[in-house]
TIRO-2110 file (N, C-alpha, C; in Angstrom, 1 decimal):
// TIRO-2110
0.9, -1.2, 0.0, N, 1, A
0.0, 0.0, 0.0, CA, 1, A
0.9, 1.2, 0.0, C, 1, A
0.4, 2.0, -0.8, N, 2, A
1.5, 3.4, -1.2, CA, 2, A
1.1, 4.1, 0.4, C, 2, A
2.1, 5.2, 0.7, N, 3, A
1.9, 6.3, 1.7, CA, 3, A
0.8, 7.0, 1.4, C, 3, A
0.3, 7.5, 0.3, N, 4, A
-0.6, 8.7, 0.0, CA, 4, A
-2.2, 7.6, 0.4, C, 4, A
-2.1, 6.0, -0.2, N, 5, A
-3.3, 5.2, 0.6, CA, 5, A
-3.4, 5.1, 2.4, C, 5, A
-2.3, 5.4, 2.5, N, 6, A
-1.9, 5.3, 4.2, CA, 6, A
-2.9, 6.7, 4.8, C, 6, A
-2.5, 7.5, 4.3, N, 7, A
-3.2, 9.2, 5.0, CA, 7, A
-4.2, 9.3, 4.5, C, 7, A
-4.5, 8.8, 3.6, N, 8, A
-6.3, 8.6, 2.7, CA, 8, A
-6.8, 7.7, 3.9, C, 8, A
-6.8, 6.7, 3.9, N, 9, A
-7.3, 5.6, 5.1, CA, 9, A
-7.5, 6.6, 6.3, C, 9, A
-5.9, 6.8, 6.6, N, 10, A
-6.6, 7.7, 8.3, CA, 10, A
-7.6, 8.7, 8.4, C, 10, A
-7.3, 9.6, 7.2, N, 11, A
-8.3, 10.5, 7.5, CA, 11, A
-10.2, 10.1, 7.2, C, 11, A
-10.3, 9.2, 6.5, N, 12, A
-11.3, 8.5, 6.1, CA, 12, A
-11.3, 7.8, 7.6, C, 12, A
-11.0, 7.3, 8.0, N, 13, A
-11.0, 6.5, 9.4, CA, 13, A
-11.5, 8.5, 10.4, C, 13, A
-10.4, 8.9, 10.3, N, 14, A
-10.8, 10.0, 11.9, CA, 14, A
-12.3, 11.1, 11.0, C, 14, A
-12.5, 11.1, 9.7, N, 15, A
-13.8, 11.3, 9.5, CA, 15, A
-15.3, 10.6, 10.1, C, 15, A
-14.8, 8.9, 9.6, N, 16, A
-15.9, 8.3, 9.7, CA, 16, A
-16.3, 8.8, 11.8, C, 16, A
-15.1, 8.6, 12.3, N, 17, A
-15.3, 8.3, 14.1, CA, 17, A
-15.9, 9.5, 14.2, C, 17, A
-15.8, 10.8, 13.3, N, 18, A
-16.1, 12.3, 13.8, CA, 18, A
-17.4, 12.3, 13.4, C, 18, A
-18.0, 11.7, 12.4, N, 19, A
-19.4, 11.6, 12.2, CA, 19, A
-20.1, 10.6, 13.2, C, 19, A
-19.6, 9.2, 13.5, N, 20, A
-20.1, 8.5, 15.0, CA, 20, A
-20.5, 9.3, 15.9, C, 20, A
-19.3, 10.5, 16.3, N, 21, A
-19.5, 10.8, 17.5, CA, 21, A
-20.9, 11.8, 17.1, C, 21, A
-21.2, 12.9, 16.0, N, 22, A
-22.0, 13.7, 16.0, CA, 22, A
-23.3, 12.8, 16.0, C, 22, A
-23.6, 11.4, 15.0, N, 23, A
-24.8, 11.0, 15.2, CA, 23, A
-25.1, 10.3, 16.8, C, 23, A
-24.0, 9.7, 17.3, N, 24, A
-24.6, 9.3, 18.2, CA, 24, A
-24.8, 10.4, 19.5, C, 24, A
-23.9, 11.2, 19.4, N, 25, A
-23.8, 12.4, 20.6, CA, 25, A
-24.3, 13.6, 20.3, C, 25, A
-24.2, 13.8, 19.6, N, 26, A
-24.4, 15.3, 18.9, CA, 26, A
-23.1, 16.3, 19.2, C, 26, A
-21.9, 15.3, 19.0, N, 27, A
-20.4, 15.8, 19.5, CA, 27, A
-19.4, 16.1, 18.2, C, 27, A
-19.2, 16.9, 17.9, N, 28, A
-18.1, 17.3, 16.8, CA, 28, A
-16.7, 17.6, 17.3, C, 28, A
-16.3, 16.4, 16.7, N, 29, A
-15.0, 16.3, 17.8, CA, 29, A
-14.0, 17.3, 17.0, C, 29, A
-13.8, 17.2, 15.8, N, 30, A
-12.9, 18.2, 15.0, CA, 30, A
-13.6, 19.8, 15.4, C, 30, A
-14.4, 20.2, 15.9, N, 31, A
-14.6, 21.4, 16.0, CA, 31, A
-14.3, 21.7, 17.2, C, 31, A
-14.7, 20.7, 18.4, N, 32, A
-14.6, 21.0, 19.7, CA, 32, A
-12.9, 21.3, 19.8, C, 32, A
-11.6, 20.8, 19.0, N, 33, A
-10.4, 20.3, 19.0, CA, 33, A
-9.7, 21.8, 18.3, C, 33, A
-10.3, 21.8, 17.2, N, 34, A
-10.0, 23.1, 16.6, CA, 34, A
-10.4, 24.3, 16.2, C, 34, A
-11.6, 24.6, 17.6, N, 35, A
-11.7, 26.2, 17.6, CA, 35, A
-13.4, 26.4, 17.0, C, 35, A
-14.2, 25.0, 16.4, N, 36, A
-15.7, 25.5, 16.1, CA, 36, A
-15.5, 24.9, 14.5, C, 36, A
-16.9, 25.0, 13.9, N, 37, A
-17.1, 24.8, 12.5, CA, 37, A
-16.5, 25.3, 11.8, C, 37, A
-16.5, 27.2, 12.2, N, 38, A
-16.2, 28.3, 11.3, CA, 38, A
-14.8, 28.1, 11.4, C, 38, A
-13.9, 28.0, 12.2, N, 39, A
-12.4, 27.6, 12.4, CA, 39, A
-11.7, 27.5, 10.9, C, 39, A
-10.9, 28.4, 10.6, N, 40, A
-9.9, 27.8, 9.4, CA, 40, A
-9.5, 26.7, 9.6, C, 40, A
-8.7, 26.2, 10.9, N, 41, A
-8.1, 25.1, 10.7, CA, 41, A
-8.9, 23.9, 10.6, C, 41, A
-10.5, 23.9, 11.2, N, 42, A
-11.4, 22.9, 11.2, CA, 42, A
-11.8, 23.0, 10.3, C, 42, A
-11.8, 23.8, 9.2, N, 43, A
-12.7, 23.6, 7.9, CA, 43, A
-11.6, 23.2, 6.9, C, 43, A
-10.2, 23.4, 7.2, N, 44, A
-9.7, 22.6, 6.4, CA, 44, A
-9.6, 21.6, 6.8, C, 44, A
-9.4, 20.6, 8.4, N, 45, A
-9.4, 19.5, 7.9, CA, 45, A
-10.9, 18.6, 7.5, C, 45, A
-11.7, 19.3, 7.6, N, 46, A
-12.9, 18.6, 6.6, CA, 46, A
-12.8, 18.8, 5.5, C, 46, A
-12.3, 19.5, 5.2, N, 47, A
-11.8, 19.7, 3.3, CA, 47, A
-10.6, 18.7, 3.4, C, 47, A
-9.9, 18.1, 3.9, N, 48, A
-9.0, 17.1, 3.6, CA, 48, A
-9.6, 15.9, 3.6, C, 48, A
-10.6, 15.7, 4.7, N, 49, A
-11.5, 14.7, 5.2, CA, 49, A
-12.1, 14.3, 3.6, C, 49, A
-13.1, 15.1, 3.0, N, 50, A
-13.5, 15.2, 2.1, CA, 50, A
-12.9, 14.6, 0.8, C, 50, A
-11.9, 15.0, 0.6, N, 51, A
-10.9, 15.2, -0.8, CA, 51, A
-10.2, 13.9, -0.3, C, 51, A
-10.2, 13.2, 1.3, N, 52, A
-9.7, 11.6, 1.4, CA, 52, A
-11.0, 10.5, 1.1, C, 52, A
-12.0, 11.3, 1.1, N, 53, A
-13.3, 10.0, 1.0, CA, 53, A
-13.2, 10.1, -0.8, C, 53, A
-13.0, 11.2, -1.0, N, 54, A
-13.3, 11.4, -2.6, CA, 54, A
-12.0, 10.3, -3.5, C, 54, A
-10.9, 10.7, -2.9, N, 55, A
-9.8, 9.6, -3.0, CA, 55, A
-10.0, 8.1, -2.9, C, 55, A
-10.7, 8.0, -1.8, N, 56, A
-10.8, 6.6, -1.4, CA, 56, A
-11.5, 5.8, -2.5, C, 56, A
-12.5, 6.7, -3.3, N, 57, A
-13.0, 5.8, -4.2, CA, 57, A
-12.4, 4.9, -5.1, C, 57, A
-11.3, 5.6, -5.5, N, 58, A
-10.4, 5.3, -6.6, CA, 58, A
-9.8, 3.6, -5.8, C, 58, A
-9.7, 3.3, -4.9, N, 59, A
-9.5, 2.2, -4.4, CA, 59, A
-10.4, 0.8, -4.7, C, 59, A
-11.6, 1.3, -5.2, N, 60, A
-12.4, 0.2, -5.8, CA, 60, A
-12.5, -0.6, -7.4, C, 60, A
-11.5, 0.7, -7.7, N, 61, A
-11.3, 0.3, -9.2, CA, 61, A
-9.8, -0.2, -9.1, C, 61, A
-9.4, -0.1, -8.4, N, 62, A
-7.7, -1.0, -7.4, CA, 62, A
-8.5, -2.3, -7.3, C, 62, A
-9.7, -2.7, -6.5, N, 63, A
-9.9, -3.7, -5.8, CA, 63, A
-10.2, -4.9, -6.8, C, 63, A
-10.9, -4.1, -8.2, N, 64, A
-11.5, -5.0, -9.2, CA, 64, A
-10.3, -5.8, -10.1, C, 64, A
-9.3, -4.4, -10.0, N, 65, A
-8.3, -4.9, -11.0, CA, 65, A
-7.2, -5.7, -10.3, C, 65, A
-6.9, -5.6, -9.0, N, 66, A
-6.4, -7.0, -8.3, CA, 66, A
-6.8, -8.1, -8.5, C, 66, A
-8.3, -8.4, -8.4, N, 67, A
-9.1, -9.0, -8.3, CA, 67, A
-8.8, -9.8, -9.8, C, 67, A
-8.9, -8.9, -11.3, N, 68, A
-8.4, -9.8, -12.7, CA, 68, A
-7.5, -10.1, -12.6, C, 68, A
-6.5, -9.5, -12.0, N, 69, A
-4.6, -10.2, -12.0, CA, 69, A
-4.9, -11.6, -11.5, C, 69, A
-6.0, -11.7, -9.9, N, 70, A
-5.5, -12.9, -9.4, CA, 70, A
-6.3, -13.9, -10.1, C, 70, A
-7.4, -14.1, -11.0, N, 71, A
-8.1, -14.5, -11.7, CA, 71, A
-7.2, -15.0, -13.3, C, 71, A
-6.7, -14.1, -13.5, N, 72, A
-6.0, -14.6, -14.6, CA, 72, A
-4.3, -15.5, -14.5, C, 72, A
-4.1, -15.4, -13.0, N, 73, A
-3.6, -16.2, -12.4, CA, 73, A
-3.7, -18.1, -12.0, C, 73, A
-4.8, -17.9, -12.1, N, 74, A
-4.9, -19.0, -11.1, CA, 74, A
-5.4, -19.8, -12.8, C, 74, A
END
């Protein structure tokens, strides 16, 4: 797995737990952390958040074509 999959995953990972916590609590943990919604630094990291889920997609069209390599393997 490349590095740039590695920081795509985490941030995908500390998005998904920051949405847990708001549906189950009504807790926004990235805002409580850095200063509120309106916060520059909390609205970028939901813009990173974002632009890693949007990334992450690209991993399914990874998944299918592993998937023909090991197929045309066997």
């Amino acid at each position: 797995m490349k590095t740039l999959d590695w920081i795509v995953l985490t941030l995908v990972i500390i998005g998904a737990i920051n949405w847990g916590l708001v549906g189950f609590f009504q807790f926004d943990l990235i805002a409580a952390l850095f200063g509120g919604m309106g916060a520059w630094l909390s609205r970028a990291l939901y813009a990173l958040v974002g632009i890693a889920g949007l990334y992450a997609l690209s991993i399914y069209g990874r998944l299918s074509d592993d998937r023909v390599v090991e197929e045309d393997m066997i």
